[in-house]
BAVO-516711 format. One record per residue: x, y, z of N, C-alpha, C in turn; residue number from 1; residue in one letter. Coordinates in steps of 0.2 Angstrom, whole numbers, plus 2048, in hexadecimal, padded with zeros to 3 digits. Example, Ala and Ser with C-alpha at 12.3 -4.5 7.8 and 13.67 -1.06 7.14 Angstrom:
BAVO-516711
NODE    nX    nY    nZ   caX   caY   caZ    cX    cY    cZ   pos   code
NODE   842   7E4   827   83E   7EA   827   842   7F0   827     1      A
NODE   840   7F5   823   844   7FB   824   840   800   827     2      S
This chain:
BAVO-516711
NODE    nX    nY    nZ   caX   caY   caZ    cX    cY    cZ   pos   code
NODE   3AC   F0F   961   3A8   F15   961   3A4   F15   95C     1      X
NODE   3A6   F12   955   3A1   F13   951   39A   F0F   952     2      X
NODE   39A   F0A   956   395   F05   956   390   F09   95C     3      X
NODE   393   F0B   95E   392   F0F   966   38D   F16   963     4      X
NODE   38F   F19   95B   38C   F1F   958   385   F1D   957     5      X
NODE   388   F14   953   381   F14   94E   37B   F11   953     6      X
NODE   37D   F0F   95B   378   F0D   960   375   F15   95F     7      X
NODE   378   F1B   962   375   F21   962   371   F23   95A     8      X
NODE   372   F20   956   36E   F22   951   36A   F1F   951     9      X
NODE   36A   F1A   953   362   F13   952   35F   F18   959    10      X
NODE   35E   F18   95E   35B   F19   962   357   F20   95E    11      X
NODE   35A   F24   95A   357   F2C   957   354   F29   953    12      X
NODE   356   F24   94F   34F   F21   94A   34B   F20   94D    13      X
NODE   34A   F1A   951   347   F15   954   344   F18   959    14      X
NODE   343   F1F   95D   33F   F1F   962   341   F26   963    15      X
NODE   343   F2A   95F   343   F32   95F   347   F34   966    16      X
NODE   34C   F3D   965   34E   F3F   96C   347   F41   972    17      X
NODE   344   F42   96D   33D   F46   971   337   F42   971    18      X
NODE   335   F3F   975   32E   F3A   974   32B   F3C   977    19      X
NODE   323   F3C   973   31D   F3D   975   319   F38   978    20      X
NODE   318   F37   980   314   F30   981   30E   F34   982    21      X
NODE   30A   F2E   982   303   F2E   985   300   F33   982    22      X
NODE   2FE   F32   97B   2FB   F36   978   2F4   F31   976    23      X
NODE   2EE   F35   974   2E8   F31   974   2E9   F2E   96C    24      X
NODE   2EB   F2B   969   2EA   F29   962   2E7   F23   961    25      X
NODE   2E2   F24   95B   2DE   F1F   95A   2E4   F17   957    26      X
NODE   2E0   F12   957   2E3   F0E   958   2E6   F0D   94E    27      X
NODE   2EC   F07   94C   2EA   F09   946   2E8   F08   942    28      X
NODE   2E4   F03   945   2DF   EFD   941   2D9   F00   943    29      X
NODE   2D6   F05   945   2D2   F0A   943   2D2   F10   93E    30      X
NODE   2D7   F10   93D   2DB   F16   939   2DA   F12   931    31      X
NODE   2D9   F0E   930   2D9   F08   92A   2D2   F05   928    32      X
NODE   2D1   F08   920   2CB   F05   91D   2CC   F01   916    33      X
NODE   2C7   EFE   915   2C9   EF7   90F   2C7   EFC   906    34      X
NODE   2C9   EFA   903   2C5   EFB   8FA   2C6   EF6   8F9    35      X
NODE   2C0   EF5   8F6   2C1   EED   8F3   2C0   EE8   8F6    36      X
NODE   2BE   EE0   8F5   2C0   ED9   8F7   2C2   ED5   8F4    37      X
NODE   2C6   ED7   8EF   2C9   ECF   8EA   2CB   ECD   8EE    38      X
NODE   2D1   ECE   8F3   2D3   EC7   8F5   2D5   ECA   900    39      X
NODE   2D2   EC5   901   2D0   EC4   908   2DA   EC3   90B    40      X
NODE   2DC   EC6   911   2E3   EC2   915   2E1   EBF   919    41      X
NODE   2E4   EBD   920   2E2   EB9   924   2E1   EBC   929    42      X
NODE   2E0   EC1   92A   2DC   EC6   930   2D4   EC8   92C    43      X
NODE   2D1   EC6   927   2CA   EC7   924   2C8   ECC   920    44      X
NODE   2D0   ED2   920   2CD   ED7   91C   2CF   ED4   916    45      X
NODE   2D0   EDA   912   2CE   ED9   90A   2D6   EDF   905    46      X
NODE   2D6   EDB   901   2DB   EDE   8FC   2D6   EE3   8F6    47      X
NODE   2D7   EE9   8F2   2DD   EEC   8F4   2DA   EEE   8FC    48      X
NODE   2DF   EF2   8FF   2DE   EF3   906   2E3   EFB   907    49      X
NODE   2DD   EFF   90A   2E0   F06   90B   2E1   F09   912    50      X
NODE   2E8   F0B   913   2EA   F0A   91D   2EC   F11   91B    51      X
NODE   2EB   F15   920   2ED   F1D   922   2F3   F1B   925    52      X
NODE   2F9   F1D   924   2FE   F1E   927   2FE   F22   92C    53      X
NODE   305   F22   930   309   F27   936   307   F2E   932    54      X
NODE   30A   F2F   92D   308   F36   928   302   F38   927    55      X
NODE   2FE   F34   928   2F6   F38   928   2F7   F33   920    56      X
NODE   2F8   F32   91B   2F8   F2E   915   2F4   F28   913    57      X
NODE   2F1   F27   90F   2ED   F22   90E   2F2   F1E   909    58      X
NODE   2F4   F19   90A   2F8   F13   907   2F3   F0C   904    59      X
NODE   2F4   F0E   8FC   2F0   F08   8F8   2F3   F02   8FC    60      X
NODE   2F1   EFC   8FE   2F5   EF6   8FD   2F1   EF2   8F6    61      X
NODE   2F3   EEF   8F1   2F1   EEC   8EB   2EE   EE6   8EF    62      X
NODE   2F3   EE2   8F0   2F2   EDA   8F2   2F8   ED8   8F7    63      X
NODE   2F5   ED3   8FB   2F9   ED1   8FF   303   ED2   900    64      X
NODE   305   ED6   903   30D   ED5   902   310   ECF   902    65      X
NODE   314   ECE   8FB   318   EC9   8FA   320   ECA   8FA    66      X
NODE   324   ED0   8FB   329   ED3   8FA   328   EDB   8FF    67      X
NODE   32B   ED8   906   32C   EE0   909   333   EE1   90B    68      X
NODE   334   EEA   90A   339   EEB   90D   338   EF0   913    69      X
NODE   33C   EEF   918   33A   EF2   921   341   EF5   91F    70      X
NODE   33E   EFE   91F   345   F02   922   349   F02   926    71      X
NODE   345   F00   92D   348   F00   934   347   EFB   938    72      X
NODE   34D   EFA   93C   34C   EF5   940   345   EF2   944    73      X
NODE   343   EF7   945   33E   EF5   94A   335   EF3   945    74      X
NODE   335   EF5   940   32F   EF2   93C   332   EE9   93A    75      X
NODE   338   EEA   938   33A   EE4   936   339   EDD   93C    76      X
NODE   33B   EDF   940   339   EDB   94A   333   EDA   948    77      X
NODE   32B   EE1   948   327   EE0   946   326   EDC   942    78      X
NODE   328   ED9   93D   323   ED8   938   327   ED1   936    79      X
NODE   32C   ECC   93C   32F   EC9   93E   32A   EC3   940    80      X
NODE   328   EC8   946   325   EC5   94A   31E   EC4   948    81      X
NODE   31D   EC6   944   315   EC7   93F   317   EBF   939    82      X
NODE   31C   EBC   93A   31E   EB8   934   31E   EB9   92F    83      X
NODE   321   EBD   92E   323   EC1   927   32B   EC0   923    84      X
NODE   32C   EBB   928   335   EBD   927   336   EBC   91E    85      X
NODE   332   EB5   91C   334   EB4   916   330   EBA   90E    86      X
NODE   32C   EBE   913   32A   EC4   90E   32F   ECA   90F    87      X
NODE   333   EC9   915   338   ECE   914   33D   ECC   910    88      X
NODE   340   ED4   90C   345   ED1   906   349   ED7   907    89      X
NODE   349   EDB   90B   34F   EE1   90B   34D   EE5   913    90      X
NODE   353   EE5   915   352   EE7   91E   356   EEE   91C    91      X
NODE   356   EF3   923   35F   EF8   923   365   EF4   926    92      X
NODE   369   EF8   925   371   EF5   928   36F   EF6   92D    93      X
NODE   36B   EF9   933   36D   EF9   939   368   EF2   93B    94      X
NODE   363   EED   937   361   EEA   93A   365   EE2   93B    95      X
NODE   364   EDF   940   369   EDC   944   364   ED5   947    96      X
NODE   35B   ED6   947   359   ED1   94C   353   ED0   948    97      X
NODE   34F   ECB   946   355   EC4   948   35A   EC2   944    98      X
NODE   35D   EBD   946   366   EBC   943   362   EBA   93A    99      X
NODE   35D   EBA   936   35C   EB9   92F   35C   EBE   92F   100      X
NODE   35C   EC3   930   35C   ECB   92C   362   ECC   92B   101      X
NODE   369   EC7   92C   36E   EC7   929   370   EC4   922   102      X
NODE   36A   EC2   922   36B   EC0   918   367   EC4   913   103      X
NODE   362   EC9   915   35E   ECE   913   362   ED2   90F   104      X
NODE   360   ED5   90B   362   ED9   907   363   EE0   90B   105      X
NODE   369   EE1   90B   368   EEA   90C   368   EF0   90A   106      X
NODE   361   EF4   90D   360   EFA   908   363   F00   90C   107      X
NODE   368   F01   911   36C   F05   912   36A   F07   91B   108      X
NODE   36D   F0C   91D   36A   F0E   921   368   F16   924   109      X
NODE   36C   F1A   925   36A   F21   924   369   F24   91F   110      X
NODE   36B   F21   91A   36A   F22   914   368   F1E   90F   111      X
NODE   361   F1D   90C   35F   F16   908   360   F1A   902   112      X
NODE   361   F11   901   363   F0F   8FA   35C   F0E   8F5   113      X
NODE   35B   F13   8F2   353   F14   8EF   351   F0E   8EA   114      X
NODE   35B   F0E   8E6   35C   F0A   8DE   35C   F02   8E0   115      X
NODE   35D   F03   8E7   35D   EFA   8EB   356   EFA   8ED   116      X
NODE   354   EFE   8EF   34C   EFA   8F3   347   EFA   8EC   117      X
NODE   347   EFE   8E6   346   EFA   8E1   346   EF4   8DD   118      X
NODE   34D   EF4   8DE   34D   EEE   8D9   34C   EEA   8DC   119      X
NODE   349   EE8   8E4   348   EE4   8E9   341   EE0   8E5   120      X
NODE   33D   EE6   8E2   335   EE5   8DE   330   EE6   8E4   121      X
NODE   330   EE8   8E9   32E   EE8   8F1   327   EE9   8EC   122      X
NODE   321   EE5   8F3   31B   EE8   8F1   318   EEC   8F5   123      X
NODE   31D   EEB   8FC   31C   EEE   902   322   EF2   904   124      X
NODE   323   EFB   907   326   EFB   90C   326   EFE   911   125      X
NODE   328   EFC   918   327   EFE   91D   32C   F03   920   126      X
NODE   32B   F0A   91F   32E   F10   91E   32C   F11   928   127      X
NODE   32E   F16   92C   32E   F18   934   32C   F20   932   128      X
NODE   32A   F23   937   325   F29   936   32E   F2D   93A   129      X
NODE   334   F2A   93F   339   F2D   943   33C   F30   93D   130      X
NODE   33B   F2C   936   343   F2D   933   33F   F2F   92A   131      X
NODE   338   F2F   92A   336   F2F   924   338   F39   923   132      X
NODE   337   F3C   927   33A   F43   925   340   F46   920   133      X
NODE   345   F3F   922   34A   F41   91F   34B   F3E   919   134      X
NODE   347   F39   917   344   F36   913   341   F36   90D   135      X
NODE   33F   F3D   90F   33B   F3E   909   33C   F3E   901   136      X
NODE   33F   F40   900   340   F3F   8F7   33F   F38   8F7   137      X
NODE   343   F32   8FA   345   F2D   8F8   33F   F29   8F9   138      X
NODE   33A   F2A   8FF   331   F27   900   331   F28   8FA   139      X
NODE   32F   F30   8F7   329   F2F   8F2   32F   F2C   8EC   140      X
NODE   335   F2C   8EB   337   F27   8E5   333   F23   8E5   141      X
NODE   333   F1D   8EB   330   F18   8EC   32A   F15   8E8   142      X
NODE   325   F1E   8EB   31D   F1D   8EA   31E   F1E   8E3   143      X
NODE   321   F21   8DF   324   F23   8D8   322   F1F   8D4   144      X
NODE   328   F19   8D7   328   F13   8D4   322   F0E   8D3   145      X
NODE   31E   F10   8D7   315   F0B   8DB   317   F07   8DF   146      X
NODE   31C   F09   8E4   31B   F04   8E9   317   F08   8EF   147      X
NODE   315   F05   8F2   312   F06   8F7   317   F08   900   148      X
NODE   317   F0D   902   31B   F0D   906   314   F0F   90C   149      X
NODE   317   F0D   913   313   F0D   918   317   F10   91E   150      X
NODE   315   F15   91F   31C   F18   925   318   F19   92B   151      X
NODE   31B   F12   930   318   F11   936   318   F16   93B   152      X
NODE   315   F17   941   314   F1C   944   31C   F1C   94B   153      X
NODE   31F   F20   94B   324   F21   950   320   F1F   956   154      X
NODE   321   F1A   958   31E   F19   960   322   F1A   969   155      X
NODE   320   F1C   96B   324   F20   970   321   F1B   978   156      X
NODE   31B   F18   975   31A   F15   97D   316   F0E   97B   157      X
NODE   315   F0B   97E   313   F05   97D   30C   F03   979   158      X
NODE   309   F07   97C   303   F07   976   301   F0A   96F   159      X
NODE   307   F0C   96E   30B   F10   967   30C   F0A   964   160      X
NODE   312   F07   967   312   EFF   964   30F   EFB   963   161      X
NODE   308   EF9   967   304   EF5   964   302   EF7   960   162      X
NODE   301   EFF   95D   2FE   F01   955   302   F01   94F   163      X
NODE   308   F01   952   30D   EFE   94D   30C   EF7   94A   164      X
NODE   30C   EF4   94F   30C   EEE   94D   304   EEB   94B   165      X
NODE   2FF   EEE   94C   2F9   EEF   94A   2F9   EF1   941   166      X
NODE   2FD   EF6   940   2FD   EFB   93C   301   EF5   935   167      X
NODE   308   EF2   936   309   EED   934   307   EE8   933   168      X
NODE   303   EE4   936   2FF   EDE   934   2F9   EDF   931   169      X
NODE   2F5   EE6   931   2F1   EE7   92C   2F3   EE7   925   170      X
NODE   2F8   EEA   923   2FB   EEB   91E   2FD   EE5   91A   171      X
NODE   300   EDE   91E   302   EDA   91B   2FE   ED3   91C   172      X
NODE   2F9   ED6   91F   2F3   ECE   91F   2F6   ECB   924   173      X
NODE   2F8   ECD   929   2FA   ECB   931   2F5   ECF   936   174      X
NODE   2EF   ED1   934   2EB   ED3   939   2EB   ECF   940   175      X
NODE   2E9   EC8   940   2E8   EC3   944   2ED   EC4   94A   176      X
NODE   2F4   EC2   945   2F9   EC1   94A   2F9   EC8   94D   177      X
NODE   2F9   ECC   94B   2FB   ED5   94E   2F9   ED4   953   178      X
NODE   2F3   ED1   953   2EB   ED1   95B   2F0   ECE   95E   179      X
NODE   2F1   EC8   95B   2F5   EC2   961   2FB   EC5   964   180      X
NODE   300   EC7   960   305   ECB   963   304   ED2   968   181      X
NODE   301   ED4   967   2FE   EDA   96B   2FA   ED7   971   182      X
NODE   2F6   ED2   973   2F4   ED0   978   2F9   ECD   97B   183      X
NODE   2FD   EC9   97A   302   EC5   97D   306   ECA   980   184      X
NODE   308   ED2   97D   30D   ED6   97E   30A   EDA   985   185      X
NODE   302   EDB   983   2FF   EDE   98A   2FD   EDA   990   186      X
NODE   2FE   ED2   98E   2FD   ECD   997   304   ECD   998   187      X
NODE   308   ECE   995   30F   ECF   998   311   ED3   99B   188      X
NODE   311   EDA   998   311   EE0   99E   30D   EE0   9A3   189      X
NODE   306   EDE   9A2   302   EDD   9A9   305   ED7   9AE   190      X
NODE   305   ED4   9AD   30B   ECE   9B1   30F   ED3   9B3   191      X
NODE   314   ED5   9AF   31A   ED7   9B4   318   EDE   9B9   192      X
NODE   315   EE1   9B7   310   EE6   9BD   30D   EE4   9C0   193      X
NODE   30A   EDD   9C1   308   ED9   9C7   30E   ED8   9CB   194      X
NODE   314   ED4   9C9   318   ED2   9CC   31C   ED8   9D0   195      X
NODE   31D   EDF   9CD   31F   EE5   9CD   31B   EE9   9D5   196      X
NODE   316   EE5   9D6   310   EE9   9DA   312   EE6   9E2   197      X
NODE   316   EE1   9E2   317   EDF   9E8   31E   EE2   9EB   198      X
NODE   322   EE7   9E7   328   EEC   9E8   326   EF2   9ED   199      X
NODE   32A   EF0   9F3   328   EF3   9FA   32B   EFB   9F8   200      X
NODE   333   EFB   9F6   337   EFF   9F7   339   F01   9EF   201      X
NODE   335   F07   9EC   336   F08   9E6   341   F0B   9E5   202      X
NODE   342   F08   9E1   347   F0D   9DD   349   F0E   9D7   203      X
NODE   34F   F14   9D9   350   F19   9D6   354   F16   9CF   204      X
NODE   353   F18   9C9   357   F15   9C3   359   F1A   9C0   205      X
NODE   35F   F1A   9BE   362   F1E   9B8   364   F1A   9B3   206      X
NODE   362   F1B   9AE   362   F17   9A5   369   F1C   9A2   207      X
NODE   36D   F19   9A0   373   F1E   99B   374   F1B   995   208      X
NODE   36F   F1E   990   371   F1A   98A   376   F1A   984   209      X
NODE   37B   F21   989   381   F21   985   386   F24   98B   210      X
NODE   38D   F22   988   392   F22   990   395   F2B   990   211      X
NODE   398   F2B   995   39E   F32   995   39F   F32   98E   212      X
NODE   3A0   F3A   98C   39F   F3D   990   399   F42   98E   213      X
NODE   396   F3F   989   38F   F3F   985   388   F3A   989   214      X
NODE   388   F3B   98F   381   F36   991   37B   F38   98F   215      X
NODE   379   F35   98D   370   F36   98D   36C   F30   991   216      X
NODE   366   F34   992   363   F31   999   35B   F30   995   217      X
NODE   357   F2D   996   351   F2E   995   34B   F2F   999   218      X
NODE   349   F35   998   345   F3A   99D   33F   F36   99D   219      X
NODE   33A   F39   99D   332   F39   99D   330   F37   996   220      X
NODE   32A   F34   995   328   F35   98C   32D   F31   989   221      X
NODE   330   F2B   98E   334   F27   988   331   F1F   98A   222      X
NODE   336   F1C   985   333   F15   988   336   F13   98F   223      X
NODE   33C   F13   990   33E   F10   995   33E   F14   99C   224      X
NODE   338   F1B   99B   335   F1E   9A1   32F   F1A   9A0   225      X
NODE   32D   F17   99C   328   F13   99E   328   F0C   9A0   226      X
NODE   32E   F09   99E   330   F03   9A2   331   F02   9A8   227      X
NODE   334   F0A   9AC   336   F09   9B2   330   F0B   9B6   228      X
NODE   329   F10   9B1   322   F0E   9B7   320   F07   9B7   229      X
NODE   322   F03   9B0   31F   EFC   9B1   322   EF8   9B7   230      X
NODE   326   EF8   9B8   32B   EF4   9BD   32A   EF9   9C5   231      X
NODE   328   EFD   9C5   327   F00   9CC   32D   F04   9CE   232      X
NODE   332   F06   9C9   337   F0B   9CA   337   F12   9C9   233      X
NODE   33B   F15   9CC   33B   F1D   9CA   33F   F1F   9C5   234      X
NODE   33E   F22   9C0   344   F25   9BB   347   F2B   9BE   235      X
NODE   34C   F2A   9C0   354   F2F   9C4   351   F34   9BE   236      X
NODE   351   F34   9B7   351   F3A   9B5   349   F38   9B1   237      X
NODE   345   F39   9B7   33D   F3A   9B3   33B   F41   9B3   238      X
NODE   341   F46   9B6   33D   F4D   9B6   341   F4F   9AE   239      X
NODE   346   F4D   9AA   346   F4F   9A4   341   F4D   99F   240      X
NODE   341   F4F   999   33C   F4D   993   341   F4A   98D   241      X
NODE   33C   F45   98C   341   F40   986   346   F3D   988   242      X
NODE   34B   F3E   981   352   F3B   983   356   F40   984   243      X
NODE   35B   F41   98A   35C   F46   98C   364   F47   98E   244      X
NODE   367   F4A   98D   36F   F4C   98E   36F   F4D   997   245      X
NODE   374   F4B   999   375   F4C   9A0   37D   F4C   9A2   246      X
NODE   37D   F52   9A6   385   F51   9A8   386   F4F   9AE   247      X
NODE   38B   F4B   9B0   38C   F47   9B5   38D   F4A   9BB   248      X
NODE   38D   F4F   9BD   38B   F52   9C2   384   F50   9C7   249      X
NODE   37F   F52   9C1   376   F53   9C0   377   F4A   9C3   250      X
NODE   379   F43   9C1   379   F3F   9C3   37A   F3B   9C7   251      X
NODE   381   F3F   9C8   382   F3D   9D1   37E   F40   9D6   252      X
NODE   37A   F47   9D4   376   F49   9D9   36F   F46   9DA   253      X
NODE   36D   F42   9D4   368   F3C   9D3   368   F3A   9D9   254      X
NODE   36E   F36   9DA   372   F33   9DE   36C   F2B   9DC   255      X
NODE   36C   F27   9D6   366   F21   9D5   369   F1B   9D7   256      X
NODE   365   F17   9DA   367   F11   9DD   367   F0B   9DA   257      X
NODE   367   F0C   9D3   368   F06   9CD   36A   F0B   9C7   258      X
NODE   370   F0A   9C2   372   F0E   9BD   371   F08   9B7   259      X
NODE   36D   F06   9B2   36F   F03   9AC   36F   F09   9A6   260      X
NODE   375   F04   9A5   377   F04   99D   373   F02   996   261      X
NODE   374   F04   991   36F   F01   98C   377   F01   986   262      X
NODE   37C   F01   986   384   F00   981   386   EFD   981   263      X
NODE   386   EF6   986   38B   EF0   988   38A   EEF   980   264      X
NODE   386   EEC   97C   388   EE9   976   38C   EEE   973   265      X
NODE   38D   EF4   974   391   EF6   96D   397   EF9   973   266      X
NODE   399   EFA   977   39F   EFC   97C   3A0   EF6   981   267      X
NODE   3A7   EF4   980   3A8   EEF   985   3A9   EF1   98B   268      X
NODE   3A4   EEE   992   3A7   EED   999   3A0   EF5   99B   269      X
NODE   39C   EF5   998   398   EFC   99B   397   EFE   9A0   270      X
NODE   395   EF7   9A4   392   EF9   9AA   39B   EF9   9B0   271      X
NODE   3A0   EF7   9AE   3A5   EF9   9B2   3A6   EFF   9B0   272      X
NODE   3A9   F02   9A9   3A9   F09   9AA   3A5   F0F   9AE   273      X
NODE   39D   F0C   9AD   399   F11   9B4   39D   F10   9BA   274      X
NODE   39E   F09   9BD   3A0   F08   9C1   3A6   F0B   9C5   275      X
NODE   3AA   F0D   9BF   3B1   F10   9C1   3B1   F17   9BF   276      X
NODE   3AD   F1A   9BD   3AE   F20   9BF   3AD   F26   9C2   277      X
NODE   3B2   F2A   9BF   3B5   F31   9C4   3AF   F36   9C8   278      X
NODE   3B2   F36   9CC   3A9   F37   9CF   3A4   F36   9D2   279      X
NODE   3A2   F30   9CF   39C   F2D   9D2   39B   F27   9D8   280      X
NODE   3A1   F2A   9DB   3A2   F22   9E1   39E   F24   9E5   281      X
NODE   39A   F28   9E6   396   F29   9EB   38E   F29   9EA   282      X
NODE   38C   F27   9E4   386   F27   9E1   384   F1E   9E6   283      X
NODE   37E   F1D   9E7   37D   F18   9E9   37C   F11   9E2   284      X
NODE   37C   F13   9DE   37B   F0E   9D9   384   F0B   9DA   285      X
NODE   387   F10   9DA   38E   F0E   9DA   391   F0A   9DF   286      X
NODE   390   F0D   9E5   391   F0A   9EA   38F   F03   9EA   287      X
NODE   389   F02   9EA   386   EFC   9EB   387   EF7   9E5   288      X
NODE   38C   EFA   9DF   38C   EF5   9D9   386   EF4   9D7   289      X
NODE   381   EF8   9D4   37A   EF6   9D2   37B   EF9   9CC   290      X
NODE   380   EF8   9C9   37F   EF9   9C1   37F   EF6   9BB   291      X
NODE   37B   EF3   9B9   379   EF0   9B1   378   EF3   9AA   292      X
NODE   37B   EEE   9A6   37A   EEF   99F   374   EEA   99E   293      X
NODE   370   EF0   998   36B   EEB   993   36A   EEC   98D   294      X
NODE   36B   EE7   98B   369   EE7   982   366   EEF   97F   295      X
NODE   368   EF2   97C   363   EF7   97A   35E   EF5   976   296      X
NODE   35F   EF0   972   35B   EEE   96D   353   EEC   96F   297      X
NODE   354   EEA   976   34E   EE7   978   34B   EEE   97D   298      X
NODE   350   EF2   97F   34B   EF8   981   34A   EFE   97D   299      X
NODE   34C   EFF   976   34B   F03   972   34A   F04   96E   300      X
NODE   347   EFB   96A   343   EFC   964   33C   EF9   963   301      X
NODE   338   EFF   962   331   EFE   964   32E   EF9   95F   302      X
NODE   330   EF2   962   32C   EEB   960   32A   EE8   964   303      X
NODE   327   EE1   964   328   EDE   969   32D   EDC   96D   304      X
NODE   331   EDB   96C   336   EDA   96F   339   EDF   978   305      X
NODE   334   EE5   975   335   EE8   97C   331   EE6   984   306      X
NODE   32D   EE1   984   32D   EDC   989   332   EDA   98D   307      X
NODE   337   ED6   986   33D   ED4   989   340   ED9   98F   308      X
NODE   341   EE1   98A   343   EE4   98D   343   EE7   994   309      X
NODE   33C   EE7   995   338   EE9   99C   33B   EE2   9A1   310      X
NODE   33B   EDD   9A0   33F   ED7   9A4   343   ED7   9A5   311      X
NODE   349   ED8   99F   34F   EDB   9A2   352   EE0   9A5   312      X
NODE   34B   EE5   9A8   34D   EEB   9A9   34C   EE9   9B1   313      X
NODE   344   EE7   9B1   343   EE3   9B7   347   EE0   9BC   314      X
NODE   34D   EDB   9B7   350   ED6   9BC   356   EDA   9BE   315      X
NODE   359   EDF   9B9   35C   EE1   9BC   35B   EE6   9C4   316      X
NODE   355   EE9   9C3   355   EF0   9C9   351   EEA   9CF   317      X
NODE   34D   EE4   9CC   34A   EE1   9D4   34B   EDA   9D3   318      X
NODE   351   ED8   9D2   354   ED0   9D1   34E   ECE   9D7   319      X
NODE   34F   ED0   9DC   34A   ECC   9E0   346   ECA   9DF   320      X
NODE   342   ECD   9DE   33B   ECC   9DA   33A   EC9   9D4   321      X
NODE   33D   EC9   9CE   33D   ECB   9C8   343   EC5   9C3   322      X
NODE   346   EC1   9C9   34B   EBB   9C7   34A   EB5   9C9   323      X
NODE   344   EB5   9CC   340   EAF   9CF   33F   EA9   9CA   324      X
């Protein structure tokens, strides 16, 4: 049950009860201007270098980052993927992926460890805009000390995340890559909406990203309401908003014809527990055994790796289509 808490707490970090989609926001490599030229990164701008954060905050960077620390999982995947792993020197305890974040130094998790991310010497850290509220005193330590902290933007829908990851590789002279990861991320979803487009018979999905007798569901305005229009499916609970509480009443009257799970890592046998119960033998998901566990990590931490997700979501609700 503990492991089962800290999945519910990473989700609250990591992508908010309540998300905002589809807002118009500039991109945030628009949001970012240069001082200076001494020394050039590998995307052509220039050091020092000044990025506006998620805050509205203008962040000195001096010179290229040689020492970062990522507070949360999903910057860290970020800035992974950006080839950073060896500038990374302090991760949180919740982070988990990839398997080298297990030799990382750790600077806590709902609680940082301010006396550890110093003595780290970071020249970079990459703070989240979900969790910096609670944070406060301990940021401006940070900034106290003259580090540099950059608190990326809570992104709630997919083009959130490419500013993220935008937002990230300006800051550590990963420009280039960012482009290239963000284009690869957006032929991918287009791909799989291509292949999504030849689905005759749309269905019904219901997502439970925590079991009895506390389920939550994600409504409208989340990611995995946005995964299921990529794949051509209905969200069973797209008339709620956000992440949402649901009694199991409300879901058997759904009545959805695909249930996944997002717990199998942290509670054994997920998808037979929906299976077996009290209740619901008459829900056609049930009936029909169409229920699936999926990694949560790939569908609810806004990095790249949510691609994965959208495929795992796919093969589960239209193997036909989608396991080819």
């Amino acid at each position: 049950m503990n492991k089962l808490l800290s999945l519910i707490l990473m989700l609250i970090l990591s992508i908010g009860l309540v998300a905002g989609c589809g807002d118009d926001k500039t991109p945030a490599n628009e949001n970012t201007s240069n001082e200076g030229s001494e020394e050039s990164n590998q995307g052509g701008e220039a050091y020092p270098l000044t990025i506006k954060d998620a805050l509205d905050e203008e962040v000195v960077i001096d010179e290229q980052p040689e020492r970062i620390v990522s507070l949360i999982p999903s910057n860290t995947e970020i800035a992974y993927e950006l080839g950073l792993g060896e500038e990374i020197v302090g991760v949180s305890d919740f982070d988990n992926y990839p398997e080298d974040t297990a030799d990382k130094e750790k600077i806590g998790g709902q609680e940082l460890n301010i006396e550890k991310i110093i003595s780290l010497k970071p020249d970079l850290v990459l703070a989240h805009a979900s969790s910096a509220h609670n944070s406060t005193e301990g940021l401006q330590q940070l900034k106290d000390a003259g580090i540099p902290v950059l608190v990326v933007n809570e992104a709630q829908n997919f083009d959130q995340v490419y500013e993220s990851i935008e937002m990230i590789g300006k800051a550590a002279g990963k420009q280039q890559e960012a482009g290239q990861i963000v284009s690869e991320m957006k032929e991918e979803i287009e791909a799989i909406k291509e292949k999504a487009q030849s689905i005759s018979e749309k269905k019904s999905v219901f997502i439970e990203v925590s079991p009895a007798p506390d389920i939550y569901t994600p409504g409208k305005n989340t990611f995995m309401d946005e995964m299921l229009s990529i794949i051509n499916a209905e969200n069973a609970a797209g008339d709620l908003e956000g992440w949402a509480k649901i009694d199991q009443e409300a879901v058997v009257e759904k009545n959805p014809d695909v249930i996944i799970t997002t717990y199998g890592y942290y509670t054994e046998n997920a998808a037979e527990q929906v299976l077996s119960r009290d209740g619901w033998k008459d829900i056609t998901a049930i009936k029909e055994k169409q229920v699936y566990d999926v990694h949560s990590d790939l569908v609810a931490r806004s990095g790249p790796r949510l691609v994965e997700g959208v495929e795992e979501v796919a093969k589960a609700v239209y193997p036909e289509t989608f396991n080819k």
